[in-house]
C-alpha positions as CSV (number, residue, x, y, z in Angstrom):
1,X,13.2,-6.1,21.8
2,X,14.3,-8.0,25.2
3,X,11.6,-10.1,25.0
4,X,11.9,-11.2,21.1
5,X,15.7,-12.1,22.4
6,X,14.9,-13.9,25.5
7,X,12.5,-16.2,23.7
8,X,13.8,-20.0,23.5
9,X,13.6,-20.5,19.9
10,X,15.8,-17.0,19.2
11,X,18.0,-17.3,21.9
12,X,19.8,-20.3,20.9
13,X,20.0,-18.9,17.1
14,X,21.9,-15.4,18.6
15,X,23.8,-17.2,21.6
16,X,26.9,-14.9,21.9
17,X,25.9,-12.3,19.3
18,X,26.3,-9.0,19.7
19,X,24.3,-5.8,18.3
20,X,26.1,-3.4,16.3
21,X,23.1,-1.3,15.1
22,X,19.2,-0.9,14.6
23,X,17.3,1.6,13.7
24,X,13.7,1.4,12.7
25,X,11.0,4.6,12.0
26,X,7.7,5.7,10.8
27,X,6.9,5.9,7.8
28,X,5.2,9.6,7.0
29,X,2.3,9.1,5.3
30,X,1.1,12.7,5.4
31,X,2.5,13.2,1.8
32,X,3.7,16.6,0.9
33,X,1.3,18.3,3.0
34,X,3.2,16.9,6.5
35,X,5.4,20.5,6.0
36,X,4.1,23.6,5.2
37,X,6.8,24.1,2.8
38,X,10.1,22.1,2.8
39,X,12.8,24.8,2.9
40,X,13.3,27.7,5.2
41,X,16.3,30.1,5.2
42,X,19.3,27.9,5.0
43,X,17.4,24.8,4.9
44,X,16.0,22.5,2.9
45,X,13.9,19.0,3.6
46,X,13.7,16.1,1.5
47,X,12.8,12.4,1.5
48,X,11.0,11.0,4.3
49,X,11.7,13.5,6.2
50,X,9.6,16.3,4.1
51,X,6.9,13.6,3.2
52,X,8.0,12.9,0.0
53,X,6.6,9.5,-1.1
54,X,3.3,8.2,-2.0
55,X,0.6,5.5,-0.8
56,X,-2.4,5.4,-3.2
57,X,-3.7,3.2,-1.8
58,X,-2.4,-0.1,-4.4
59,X,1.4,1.1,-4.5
60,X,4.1,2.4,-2.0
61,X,7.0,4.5,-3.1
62,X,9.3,6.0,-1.1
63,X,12.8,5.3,-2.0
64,X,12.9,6.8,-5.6
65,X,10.6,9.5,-4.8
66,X,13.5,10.4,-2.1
67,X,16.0,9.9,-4.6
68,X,14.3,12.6,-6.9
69,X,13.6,15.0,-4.3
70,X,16.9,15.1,-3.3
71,X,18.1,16.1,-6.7
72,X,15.8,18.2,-6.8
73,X,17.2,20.0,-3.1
74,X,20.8,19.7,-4.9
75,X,20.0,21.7,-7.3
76,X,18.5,24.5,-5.6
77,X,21.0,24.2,-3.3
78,X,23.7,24.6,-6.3
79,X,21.5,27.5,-7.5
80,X,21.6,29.3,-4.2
81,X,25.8,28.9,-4.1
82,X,25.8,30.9,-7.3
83,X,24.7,33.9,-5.7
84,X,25.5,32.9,-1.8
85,X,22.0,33.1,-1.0
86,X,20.7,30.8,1.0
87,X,17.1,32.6,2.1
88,X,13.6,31.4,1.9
89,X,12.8,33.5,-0.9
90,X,15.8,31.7,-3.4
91,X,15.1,28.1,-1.7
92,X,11.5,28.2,-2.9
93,X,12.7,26.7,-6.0
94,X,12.7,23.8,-4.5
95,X,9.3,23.6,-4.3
96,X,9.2,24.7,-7.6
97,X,11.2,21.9,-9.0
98,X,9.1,19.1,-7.0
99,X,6.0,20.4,-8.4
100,X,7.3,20.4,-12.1
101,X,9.4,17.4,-12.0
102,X,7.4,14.5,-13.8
103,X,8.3,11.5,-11.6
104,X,6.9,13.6,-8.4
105,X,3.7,14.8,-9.8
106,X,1.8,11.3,-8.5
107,X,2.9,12.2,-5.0
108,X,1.1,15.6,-5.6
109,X,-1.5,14.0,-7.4
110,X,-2.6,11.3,-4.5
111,X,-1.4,13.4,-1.5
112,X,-4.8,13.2,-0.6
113,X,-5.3,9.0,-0.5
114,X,-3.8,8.6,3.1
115,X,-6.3,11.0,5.1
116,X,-9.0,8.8,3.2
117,X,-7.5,5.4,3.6
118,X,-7.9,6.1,7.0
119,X,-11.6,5.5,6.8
120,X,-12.5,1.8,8.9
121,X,-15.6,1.3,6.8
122,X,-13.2,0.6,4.0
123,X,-11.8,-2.1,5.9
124,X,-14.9,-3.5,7.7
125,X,-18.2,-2.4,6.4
126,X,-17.6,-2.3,2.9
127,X,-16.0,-5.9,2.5
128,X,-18.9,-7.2,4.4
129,X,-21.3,-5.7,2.3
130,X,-19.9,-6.0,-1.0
131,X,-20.0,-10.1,-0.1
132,X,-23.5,-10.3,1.1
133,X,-24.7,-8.6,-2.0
134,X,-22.3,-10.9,-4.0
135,X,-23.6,-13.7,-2.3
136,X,-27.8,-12.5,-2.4
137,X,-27.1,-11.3,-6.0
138,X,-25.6,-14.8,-7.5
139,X,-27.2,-17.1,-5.1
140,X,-29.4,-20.0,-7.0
141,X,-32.2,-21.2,-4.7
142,X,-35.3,-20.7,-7.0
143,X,-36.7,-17.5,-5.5
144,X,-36.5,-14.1,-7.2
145,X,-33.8,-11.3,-7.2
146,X,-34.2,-7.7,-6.3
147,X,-32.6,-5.3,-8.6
148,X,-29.2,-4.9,-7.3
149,X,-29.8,-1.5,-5.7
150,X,-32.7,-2.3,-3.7
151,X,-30.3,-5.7,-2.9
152,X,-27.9,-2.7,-1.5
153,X,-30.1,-1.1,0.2
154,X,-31.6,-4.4,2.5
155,X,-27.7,-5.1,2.9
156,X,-27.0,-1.6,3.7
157,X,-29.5,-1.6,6.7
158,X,-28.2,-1.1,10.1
159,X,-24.6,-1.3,9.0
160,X,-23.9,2.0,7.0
161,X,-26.5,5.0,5.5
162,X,-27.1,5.4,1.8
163,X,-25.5,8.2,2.4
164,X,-22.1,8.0,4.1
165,X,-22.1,4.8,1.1
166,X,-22.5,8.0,-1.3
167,X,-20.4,10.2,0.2
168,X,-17.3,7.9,0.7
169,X,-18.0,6.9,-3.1
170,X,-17.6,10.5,-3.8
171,X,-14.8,11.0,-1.8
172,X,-12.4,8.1,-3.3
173,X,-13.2,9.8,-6.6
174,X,-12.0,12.9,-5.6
175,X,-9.1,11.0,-3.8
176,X,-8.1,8.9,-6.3
């Protein structure tokens, strides 16, 4: 942070300023899977802290998803004041209520799409391939075409196995 203030072309812009407050953190992307279960006796976690938002992958949500899970811990919260218990056993509602409430069923539904976003072919190999076959497959210079699989497979060599191909293919359908 020192040395984005000291730089010349910031300096001049904050010149007497002073800092009041920053804060910056993480964002969890372990989903709802980051706690084993987001209430203990006494307690219960929601919003970032409990991994409640969603990243499948086209979309982030966090902030609504955070809203709803709150609700969702003040009402079990206002359940457990009924009876003045405040155990495990009467806070698992709470888990109860995330699972059935309709606006947090996608973060249930994709919890899986970070652990396989994760995956460095998708960002490298993948894009590379998908051009070069693009580019043999529409290419115009009087020779013939291979069927687009065998295409795959001369494009494929050396850079990724038929089978990690497959078995990724597999896996965002499971994922996603």
């Amino acid at each position: 942070m020192e040395k984005l203030r000291s730089h010349p072309k910031i300096s001049r812009r904050i010149k007497g300023g002073k800092t009041t407050e920053y804060d910056a953190h993480m964002i969890p992307e372990a989903g709802p899977k980051m706690l084993a279960r987001p209430y203990t006796n006494g307690m219960v976690v929601a919003g970032d802290a409990a991994g409640h938002l969603l990243n499948n992958g086209y979309t982030f949500r966090g902030v609504d998803i955070a809203i709803q899970s709150g609700v969702a811990a003040a009402h079990t919260i206002l359940d457990a004041r009924k009876t003045q218990d405040y155990s495990t056993r009467t806070l698992q509602g709470f888990e109860r209520r995330l699972r059935s409430d309709p606006s947090l069923k996608d973060m249930y539904t994709f919890g899986r799409v970070p652990g396989y976003l994760r995956k460095n072919r998708l960002y490298t190999t993948y894009p590379e391939l998908m051009c070069s076959i693009a580019e043999a497959v529409y290419r115009v210079d009087g020779t013939g075409k291979k069927k687009i699989f065998k295409e795959l497979r001369t494009q494929a060599k050396g850079k990724v196995s038929i089978f990690s191909l497959v078995w990724d293919l597999i896996g965002g359908a499971r994922t996603f």
